[in-house]
N, C-alpha and C positions, 0 to 999 in steps of 0.2 A: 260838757262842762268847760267855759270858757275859765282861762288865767285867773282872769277878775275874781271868779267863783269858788275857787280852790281854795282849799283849809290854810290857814298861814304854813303850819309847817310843811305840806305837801310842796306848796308854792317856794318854800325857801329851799330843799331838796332839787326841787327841779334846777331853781338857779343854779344851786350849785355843782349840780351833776353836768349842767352847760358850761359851766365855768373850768370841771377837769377835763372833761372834752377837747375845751378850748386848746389844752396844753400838751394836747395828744397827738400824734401822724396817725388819722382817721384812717390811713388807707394804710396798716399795719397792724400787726401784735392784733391783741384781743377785741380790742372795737372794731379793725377789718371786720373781724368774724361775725360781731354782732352787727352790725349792718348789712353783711354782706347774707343772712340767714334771717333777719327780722328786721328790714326796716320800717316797717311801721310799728314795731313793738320799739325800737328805739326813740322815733318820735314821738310814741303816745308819750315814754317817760320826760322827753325831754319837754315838753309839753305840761308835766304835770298828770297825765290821765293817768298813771299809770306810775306804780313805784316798782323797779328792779325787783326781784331776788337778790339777796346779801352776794350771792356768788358772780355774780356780773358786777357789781362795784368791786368788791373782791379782786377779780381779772382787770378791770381797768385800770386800781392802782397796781396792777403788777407792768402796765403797760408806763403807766407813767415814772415808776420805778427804774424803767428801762431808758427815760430822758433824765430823770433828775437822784437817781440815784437811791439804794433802798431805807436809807435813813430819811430823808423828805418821803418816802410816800409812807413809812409808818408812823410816820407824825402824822400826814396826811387822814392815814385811814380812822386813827382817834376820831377828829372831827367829823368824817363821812361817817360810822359807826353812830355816833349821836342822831347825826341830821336824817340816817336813813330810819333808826328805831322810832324815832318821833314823825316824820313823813305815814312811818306803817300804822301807828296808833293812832293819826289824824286819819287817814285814809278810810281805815276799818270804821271809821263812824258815820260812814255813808250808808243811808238805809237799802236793806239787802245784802250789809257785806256779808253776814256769816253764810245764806247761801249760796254767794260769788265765791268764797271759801272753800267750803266745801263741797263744791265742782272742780276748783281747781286743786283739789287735794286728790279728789278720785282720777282725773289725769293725772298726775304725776306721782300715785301710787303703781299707775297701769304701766309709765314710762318705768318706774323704778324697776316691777316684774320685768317687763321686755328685755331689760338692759342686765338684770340676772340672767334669763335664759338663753341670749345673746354670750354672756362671759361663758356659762354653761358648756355650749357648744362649741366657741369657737378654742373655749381649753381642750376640748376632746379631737377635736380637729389637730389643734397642735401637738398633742400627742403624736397622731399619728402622721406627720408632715413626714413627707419620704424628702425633703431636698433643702438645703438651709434657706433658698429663695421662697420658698414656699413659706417657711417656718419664721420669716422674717416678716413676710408679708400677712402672716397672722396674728405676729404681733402688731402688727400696725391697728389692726382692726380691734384687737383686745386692746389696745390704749382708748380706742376711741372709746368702747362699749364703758370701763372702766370710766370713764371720763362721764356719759353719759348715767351711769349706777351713780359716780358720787355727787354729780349735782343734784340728782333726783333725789336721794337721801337729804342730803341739805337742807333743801326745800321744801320735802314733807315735815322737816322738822320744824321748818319757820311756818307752815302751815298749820301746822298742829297748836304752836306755841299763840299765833296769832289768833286760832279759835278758841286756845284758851283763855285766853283775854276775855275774852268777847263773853265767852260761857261765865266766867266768876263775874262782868260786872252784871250782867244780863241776874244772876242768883242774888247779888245784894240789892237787882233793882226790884228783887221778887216775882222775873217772870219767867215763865219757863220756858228752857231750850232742846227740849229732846224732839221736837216738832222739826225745827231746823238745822240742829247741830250734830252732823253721823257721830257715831258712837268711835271715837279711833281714842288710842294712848296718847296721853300729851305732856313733854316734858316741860318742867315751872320754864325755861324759860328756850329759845334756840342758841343753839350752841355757837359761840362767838368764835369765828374764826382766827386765824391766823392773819395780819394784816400785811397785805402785798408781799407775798412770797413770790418771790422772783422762781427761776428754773428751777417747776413743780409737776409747766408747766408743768400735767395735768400734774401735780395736785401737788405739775405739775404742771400747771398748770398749769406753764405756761409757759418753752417756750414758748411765749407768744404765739399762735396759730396768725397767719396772714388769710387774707382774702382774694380768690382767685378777680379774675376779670369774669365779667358778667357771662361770658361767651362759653366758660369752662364747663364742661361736659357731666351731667350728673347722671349717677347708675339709674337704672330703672329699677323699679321696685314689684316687688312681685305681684303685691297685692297691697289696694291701699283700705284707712280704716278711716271711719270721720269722730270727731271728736268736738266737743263744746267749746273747750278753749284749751291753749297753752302750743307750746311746741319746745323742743328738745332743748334748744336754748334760754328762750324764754317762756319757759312753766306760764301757761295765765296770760301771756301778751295777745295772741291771733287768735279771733276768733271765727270757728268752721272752719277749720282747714282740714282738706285731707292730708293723711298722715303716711305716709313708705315704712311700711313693717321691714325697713332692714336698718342694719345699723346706719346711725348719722357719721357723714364721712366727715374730713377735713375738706374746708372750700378750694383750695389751692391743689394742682398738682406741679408736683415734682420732674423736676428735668428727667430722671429715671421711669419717673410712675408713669410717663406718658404713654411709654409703647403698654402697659399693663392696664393701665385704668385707675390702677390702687392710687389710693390718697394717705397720704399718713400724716398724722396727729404732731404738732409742730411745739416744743417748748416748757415752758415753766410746766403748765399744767401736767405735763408728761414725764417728769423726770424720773431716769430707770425705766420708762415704759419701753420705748426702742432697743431693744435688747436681742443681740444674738440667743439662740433656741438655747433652749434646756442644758442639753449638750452641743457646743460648739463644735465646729470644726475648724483646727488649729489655723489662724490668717496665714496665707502665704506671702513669704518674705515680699518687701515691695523694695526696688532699685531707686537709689535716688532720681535717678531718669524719667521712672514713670511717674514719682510722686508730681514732678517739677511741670510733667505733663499734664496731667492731672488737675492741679493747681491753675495751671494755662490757661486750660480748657474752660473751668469754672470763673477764670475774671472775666474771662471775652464772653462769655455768657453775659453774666452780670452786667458787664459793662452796655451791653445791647440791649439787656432786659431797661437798665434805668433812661437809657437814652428812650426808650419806646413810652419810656411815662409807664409801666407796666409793672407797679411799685408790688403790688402781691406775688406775682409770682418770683421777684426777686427777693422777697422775704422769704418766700418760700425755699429756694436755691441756697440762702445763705443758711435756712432753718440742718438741710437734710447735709449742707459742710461741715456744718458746728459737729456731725457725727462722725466725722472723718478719722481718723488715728492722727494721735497727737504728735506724731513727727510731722503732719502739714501744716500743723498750725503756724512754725514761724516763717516758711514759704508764703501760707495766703496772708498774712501780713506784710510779709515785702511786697507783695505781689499787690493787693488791695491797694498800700500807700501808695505806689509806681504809679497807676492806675487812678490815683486822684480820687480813689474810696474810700477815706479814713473814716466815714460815717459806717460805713457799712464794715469795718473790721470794728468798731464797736458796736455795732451790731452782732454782729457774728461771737464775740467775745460773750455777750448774755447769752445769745441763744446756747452757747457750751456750758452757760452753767447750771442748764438742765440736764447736764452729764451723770450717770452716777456716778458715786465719789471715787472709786479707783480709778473711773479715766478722767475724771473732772482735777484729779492729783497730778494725772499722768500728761496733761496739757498744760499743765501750771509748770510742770517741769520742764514741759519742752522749750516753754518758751524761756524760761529762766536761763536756764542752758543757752540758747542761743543769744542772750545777753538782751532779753525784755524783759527787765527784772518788774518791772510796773506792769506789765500788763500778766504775768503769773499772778503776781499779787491781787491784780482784776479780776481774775476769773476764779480764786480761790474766796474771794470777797460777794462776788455777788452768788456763787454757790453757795454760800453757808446760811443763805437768807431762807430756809426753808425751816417748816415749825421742830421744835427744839427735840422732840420724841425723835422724827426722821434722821437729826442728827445724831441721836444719841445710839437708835438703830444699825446706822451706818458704819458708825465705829467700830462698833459690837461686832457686826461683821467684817470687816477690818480684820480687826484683831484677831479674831478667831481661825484664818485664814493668815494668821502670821502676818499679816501686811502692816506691820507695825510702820512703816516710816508713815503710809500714807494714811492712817490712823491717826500718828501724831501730828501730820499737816494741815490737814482735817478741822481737827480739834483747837491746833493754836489757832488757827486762824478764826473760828468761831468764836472763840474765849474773848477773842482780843476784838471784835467789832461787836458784837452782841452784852446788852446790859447784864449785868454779873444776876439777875432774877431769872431772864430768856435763858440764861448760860446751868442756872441750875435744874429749870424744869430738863434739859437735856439729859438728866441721871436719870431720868423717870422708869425708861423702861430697865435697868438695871441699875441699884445705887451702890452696890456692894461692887462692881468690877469700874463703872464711870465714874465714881464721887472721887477717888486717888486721878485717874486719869485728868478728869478736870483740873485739879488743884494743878496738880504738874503743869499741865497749860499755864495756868494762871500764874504760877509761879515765874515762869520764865518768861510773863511779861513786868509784874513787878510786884512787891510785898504789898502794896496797897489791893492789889484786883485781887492777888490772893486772900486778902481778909476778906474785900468785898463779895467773894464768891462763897467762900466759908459761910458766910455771914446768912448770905441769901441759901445755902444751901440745907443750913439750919431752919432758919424761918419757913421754907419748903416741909422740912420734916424729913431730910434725904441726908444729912449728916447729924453725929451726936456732938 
């Protein structure tokens, strides 16, 4: 199907999915990934043959979020959210779609199982991890699996929603579809995301994942399967491919993972997934000496990785710093500026805000303290871009854990960038211990955000 021949709105989609591209470092954050894992499933879309999954637009404004900030990309996402629902309902009217549909529903019900049995195992494994190294290194693999369960959930559900479509007009046009349409559950409509959520990475999503250089080393797989169409990233894009029954790694490795092999899962999509084991074992004290070393060691990395043009795995190097303890944070910032990286310590500064929130609090302070009062405020800003339940969860535990300051910083700082509507779905998972805590925020930014929150928090159904 040549450009010419395209539905209007497929054809207006594609433009414009070229046009956020346009505004993107290709060779970084989530579009590394998706070219670097499907480039031909990138060009069909960009092409027009081919429309995303919601969750690949989704990751791209979290990338462009990371140039222009998270207030332009959920403006952004409004518009893409239109352009892609109406692309998918032109698209679906090409004849054949509902059995193109429902092939790639049965792929990425199969990925959805695998990616259960995968969390399955590799939780049981983690149990029984005898070493933190070990135990760390498992979690890198459950982020990924995690990562790979909730796109597949996504997906079946824009698949399902989209065969629904199809099934009710197909009923008012009087014909019948049990012929071609499998029998699955389908909800009225797929579930609207959250628009460009910054460090969710995964989910979360993102730091941002970078993309290795072509040359980078991938596991062997044990045993491989063939399949009709889709793959891990892009559900439905490739088709025949064989498929590696092991978990999908991260493209890039790590100045660390080399001697290992492991890859670990980088960013927004991710956030809280990087996490020391179950039970910790307490950090040993670190000497200003070694941190300063430390710090050293990782700019003359960098600074050699960019000099090589060698832009992923310097993504990557800054993705696995953002995890550092937050006493280096105002070190690699002198260190970075010195160094003539200021690009790359705001970089660094998104990718920390896929921290979870006690050390996402606990970087925001360090830097405060050492008299970068704008850049705490940075990193507590684009941390809070995550959907309103996660923050409201967050807190909860917080508090419950006594950690009341970083509860409270937490929260002001959400109150006060996010619309007093975003700011009240936040009560959702508890409105009886959140709805006072909000207010308080809001209060102590001023009596107008406090009515306005009130307000919304009514309309909600979450205050009387």
């Amino acid at each position: 199907m040549t450009v010419d021949q395209l539905p209007g709105r497929v054809r207006e989609f594609a433009n414009y999915l070229n046009g956020l591209l346009a505004r993107l470092d290709q060779g970084g954050g989530w579009c590394a990934v998706f070219w670097q894992r499907d480039p031909d499933g990138m060009q069909g879309c960009l092409a027009g043959r081919e429309v995303p999954p919601w969750d690949v637009v989704e990751a791209l404004l979290q990338d462009l979020a990371a140039v222009h900030g998270t207030g332009a990309a959920a403006r952004e996402a409004e518009q893409a959210r239109r352009l892609h629902a109406e692309a998918l309902a032109a698209y679906d009217t090409r004849p054949g779609a509902r059995e193109d549909l429902g092939d790639r529903l049965d792929v990425t019900l199969r990925e959805q199982r695998y990616a259960a049995e995968r969390l399955a195992h590799l939780g049981r494994a983690l149990d029984a991890a005898r070493s933190r190294e070990e135990a760390e290194a498992l979690n890198i693999d459950l982020a990924w699996a995690r990562d790979d369960h909730a796109r597949a959930a996504a997906r079946c559900a824009e698949l399902r929603a989209r065969m629904g479509r199809l099934e009710q007009r197909a009923e008012l046009a009087g014909r019948p579809t049990s012929e071609t349409l499998p029998v699955a559950p389908r909800p009225a409509q797929a579930p609207a995301p959250a628009p460009a959520q910054t460090p969710a990475p995964a989910q979360a999503p993102a730091p941002a994942p970078a993309a290795a250089e072509a040359s980078a080393p991938a596991p062997s797989p044990a045993k491989q399967r063939k399949r009709r169409r889709g793959s891990a990233r892009f559900a439905g894009m490739a088709e025949d491919e064989a498929v590696p029954t092991v978990v999908p790694q991260t493209p890039e490795a790590s100045v660390s993972e080399a001697a290992t092999g492991r890859r670990a899962p980088r960013g927004a999509r991710f956030a809280g997934a990087v996490e020391v084991p179950a039970r910790p074992e307490p950090a040993p004290a670190e000497s200003d000496e070694e941190s300063e070393r430390a710090v050293a060691a990782a700019v003359k990395r960098l600074e050699g990785l960019r000099a090589a043009g060698r832009t992923g795995e310097a993504h990557a190097l800054l993705a696995e710093v953002a995890h550092w303890s937050a006493a280096r944070f105002p070190l690699l910032a002198d260190a970075l500026q010195r160094a003539g990286l200021g690009a790359d310590w705001a970089t660094l500064l998104w990718e920390a805000a896929s921290l979870p929130p006690a050390r996402l609090v606990a970087a925001a302070d360090a830097l405060t303290a050492a008299g970068r009062t704008d850049d705490g405020r940075q990193i507590l800003r684009q941390g809070v871009a995550r959907p309103a339940a996660e923050i409201g969860e967050a807190v909860l535990a917080l508090d419950a854990e006594g950690r009341h300051r970083e509860a409270r910083a937490l929260l002001d700082t959400y109150v006060q960038v996010r619309t007093p509507e975003e700011a009240a779905h936040s009560a959702e998972p508890d409105p009886r211990r959140l709805v006072p805590l909000l207010l308080r925020s809001a209060q102590t930014i001023s009596d107008q955000r406090h009515w306005d929150l009130l307000h919304a928090l009514r309309v909600a159904g979450l205050a009387s």
